[in-house]
Chimera marker file (.cmm) of the C-alpha trace (Angstrom):
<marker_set name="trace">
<marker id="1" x="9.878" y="13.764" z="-11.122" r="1" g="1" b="0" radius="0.5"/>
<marker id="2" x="6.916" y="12.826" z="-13.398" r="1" g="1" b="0" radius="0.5"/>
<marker id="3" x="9.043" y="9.611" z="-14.490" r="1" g="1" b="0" radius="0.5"/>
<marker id="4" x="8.984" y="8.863" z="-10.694" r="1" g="1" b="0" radius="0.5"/>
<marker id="5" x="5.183" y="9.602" z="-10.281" r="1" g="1" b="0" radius="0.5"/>
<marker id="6" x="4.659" y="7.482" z="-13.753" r="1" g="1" b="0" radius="0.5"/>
<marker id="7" x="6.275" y="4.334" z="-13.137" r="1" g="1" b="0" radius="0.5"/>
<marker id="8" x="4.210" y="4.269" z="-8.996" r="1" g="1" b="0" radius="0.5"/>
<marker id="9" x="0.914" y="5.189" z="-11.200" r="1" g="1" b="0" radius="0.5"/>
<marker id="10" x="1.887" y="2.271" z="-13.262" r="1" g="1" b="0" radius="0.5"/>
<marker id="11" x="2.673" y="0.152" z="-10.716" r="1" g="1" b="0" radius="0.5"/>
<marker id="12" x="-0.649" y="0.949" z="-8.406" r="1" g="1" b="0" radius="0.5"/>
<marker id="13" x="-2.816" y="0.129" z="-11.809" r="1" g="1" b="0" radius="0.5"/>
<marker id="14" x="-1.104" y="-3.345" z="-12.111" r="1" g="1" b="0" radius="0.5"/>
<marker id="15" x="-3.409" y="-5.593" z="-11.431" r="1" g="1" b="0" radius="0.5"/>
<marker id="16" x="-1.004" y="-8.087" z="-10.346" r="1" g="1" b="0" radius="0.5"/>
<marker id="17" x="0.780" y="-5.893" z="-7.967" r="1" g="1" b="0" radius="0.5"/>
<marker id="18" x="-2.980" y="-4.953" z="-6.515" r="1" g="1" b="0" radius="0.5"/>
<marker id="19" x="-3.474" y="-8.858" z="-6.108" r="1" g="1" b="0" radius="0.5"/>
<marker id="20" x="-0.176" y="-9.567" z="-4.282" r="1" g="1" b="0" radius="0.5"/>
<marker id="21" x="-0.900" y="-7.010" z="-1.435" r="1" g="1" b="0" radius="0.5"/>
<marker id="22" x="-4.153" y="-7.726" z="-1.205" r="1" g="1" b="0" radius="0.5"/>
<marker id="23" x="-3.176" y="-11.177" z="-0.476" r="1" g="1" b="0" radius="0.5"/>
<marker id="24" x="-0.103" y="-10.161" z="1.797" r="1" g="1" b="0" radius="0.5"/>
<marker id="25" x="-2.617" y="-8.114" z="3.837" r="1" g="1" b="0" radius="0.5"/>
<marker id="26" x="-4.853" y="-11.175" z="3.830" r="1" g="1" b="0" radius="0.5"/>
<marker id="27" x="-1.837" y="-13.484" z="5.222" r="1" g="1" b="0" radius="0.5"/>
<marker id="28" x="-1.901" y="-11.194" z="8.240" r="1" g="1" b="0" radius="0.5"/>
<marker id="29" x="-4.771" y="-10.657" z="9.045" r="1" g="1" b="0" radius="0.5"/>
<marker id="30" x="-5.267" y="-14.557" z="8.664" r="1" g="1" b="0" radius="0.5"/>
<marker id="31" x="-2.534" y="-15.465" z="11.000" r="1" g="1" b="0" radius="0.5"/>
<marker id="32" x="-4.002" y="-12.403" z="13.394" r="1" g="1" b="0" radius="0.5"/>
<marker id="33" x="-7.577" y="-14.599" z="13.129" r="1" g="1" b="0" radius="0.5"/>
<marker id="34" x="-6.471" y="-17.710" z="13.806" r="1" g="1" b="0" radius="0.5"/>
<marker id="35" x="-3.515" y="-17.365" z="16.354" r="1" g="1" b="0" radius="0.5"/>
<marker id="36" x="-3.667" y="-18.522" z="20.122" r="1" g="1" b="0" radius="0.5"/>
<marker id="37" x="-4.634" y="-16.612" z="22.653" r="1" g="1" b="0" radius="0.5"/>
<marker id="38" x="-1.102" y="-16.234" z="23.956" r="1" g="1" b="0" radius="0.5"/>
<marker id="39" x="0.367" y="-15.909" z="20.846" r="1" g="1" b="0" radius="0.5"/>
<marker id="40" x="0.189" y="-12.086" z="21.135" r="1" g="1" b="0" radius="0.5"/>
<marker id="41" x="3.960" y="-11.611" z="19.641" r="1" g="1" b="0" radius="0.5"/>
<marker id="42" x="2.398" y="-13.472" z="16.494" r="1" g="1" b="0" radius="0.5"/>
<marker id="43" x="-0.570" y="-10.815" z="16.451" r="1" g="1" b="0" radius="0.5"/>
<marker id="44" x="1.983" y="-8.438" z="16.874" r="1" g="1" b="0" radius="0.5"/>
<marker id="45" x="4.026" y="-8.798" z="14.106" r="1" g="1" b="0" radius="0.5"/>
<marker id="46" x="1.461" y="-9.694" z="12.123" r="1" g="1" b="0" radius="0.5"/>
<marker id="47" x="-0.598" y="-6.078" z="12.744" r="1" g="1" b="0" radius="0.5"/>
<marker id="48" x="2.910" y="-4.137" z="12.491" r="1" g="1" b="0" radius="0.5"/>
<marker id="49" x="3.255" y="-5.802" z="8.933" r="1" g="1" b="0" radius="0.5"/>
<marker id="50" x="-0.521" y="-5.187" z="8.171" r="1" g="1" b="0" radius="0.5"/>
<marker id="51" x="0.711" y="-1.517" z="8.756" r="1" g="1" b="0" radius="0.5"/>
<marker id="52" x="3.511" y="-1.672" z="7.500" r="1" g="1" b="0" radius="0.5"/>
<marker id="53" x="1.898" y="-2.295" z="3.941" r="1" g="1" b="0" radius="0.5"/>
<marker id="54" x="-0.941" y="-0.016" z="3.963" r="1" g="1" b="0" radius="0.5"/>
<marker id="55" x="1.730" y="2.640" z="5.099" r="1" g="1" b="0" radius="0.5"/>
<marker id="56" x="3.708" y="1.843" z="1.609" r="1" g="1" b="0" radius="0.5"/>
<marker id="57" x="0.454" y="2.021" z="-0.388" r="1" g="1" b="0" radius="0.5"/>
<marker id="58" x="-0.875" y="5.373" z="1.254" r="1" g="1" b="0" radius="0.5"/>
<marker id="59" x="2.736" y="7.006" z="0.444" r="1" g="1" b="0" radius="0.5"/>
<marker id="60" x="2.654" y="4.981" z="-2.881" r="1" g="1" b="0" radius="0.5"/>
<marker id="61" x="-0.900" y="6.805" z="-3.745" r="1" g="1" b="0" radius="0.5"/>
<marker id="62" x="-0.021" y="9.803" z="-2.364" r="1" g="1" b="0" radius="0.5"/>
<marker id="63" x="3.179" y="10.527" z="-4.467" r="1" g="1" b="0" radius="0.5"/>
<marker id="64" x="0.324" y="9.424" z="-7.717" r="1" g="1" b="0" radius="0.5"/>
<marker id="65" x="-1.761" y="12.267" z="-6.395" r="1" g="1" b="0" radius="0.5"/>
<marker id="66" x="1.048" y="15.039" z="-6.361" r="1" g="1" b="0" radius="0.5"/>
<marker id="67" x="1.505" y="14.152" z="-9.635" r="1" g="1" b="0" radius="0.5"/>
<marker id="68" x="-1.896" y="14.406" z="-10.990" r="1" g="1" b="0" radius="0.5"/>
<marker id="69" x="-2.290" y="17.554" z="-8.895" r="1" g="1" b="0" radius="0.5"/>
<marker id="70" x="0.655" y="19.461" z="-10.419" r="1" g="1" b="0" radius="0.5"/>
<marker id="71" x="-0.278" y="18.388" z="-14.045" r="1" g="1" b="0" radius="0.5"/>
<marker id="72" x="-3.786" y="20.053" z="-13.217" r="1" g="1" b="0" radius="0.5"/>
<marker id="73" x="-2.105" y="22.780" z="-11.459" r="1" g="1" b="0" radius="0.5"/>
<marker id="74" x="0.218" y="24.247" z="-14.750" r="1" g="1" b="0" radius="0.5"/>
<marker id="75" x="-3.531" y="23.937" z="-16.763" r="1" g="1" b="0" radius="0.5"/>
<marker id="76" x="-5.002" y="26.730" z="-14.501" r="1" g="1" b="0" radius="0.5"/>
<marker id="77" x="-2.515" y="29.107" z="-15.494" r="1" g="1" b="0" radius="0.5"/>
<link id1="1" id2="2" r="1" g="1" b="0" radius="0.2"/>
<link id1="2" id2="3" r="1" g="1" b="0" radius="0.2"/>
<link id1="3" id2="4" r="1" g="1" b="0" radius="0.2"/>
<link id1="4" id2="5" r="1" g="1" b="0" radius="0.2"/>
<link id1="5" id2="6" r="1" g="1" b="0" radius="0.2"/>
<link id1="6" id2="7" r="1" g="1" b="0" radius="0.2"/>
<link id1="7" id2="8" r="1" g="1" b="0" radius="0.2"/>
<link id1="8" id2="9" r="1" g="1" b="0" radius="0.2"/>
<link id1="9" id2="10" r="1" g="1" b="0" radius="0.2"/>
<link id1="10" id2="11" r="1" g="1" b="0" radius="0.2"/>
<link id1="11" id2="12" r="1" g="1" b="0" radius="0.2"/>
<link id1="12" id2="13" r="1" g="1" b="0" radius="0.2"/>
<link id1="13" id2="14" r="1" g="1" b="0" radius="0.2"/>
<link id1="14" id2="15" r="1" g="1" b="0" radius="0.2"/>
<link id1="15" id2="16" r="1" g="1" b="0" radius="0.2"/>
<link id1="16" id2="17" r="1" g="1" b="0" radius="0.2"/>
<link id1="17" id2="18" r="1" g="1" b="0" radius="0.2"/>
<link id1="18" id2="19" r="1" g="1" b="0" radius="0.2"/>
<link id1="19" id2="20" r="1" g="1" b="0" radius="0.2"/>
<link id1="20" id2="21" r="1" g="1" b="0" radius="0.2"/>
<link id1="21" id2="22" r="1" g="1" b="0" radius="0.2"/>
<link id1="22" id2="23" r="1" g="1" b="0" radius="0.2"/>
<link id1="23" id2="24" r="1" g="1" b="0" radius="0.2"/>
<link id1="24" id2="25" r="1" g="1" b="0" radius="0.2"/>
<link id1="25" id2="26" r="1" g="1" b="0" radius="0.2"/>
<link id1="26" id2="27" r="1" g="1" b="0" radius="0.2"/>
<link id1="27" id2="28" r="1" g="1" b="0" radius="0.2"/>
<link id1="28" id2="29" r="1" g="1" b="0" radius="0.2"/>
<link id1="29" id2="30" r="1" g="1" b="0" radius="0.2"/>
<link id1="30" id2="31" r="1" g="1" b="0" radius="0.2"/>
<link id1="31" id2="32" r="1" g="1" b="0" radius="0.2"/>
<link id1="32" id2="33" r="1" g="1" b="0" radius="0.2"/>
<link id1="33" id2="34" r="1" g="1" b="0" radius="0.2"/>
<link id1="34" id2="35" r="1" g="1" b="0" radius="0.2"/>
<link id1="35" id2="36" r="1" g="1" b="0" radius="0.2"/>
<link id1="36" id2="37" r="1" g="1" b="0" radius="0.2"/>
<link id1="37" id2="38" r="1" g="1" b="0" radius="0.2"/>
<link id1="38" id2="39" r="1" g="1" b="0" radius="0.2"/>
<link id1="39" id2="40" r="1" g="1" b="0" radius="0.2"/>
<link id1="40" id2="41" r="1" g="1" b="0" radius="0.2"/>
<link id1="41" id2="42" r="1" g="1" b="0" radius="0.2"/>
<link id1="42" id2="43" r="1" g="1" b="0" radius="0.2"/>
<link id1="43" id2="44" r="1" g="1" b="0" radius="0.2"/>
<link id1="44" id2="45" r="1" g="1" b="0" radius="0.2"/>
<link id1="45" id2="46" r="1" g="1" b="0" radius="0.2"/>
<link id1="46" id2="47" r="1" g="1" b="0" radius="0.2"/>
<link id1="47" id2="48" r="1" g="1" b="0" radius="0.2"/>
<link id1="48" id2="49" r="1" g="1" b="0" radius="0.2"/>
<link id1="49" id2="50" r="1" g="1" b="0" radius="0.2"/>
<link id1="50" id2="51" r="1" g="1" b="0" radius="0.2"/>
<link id1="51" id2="52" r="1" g="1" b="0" radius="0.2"/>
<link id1="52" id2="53" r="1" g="1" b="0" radius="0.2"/>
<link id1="53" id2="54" r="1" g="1" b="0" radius="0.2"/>
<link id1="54" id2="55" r="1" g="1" b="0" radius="0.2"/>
<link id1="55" id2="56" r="1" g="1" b="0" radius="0.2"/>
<link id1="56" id2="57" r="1" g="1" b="0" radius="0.2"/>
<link id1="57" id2="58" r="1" g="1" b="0" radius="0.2"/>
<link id1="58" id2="59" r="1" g="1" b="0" radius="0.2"/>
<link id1="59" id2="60" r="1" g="1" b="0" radius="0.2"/>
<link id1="60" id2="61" r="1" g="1" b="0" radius="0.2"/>
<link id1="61" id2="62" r="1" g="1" b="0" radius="0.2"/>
<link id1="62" id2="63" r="1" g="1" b="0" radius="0.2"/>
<link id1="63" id2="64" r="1" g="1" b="0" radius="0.2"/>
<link id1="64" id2="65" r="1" g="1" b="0" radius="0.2"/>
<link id1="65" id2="66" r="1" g="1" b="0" radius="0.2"/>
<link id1="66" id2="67" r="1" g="1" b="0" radius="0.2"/>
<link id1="67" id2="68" r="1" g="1" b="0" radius="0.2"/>
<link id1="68" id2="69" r="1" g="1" b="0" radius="0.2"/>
<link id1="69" id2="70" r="1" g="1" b="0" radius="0.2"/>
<link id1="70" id2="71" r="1" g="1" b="0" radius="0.2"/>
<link id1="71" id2="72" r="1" g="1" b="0" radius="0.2"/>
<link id1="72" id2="73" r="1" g="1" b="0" radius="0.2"/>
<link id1="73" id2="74" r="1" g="1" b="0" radius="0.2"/>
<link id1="74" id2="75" r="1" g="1" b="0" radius="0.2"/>
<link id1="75" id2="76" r="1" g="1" b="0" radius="0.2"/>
<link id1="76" id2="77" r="1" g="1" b="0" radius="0.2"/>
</marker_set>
């Protein structure tokens, strides 16, 4: 398990990785700024992929904080 929760902590401290969702998320919401008005199956998809990847990173971050919970967990006892 704590070679699983290493290698996400690694990869949500890459820099790089930060900068390519942050720009994925930006594509979105881009093409939900500047789409038609009755383009409203563009803004769709676009929002269900905007959730789509801040659903990965919350589950990403959240298996990082197990981790660092159990490791301070076995130091109380």
């Amino acid at each position: 398990m704590s070679n699983k929760v290493d290698a996400i902590t690694g990869i949500l401290n890459d820099e790089h990785f930060q900068s390519v969702i942050k720009e994925l998320q930006q594509n979105q919401l881009q093409t939900i700024m500047y789409s038609n008005q009755k383009e409203s199956d563009i803004r769709e998809q676009a929002y269900q992929r905007l959730a789509c990847y801040n659903e990965l990173m919350s589950y990403l971050e959240s298996i990082a904080k197990t981790g660092e919970i159990k490791s301070k967990a076995w130091k109380i006892f």
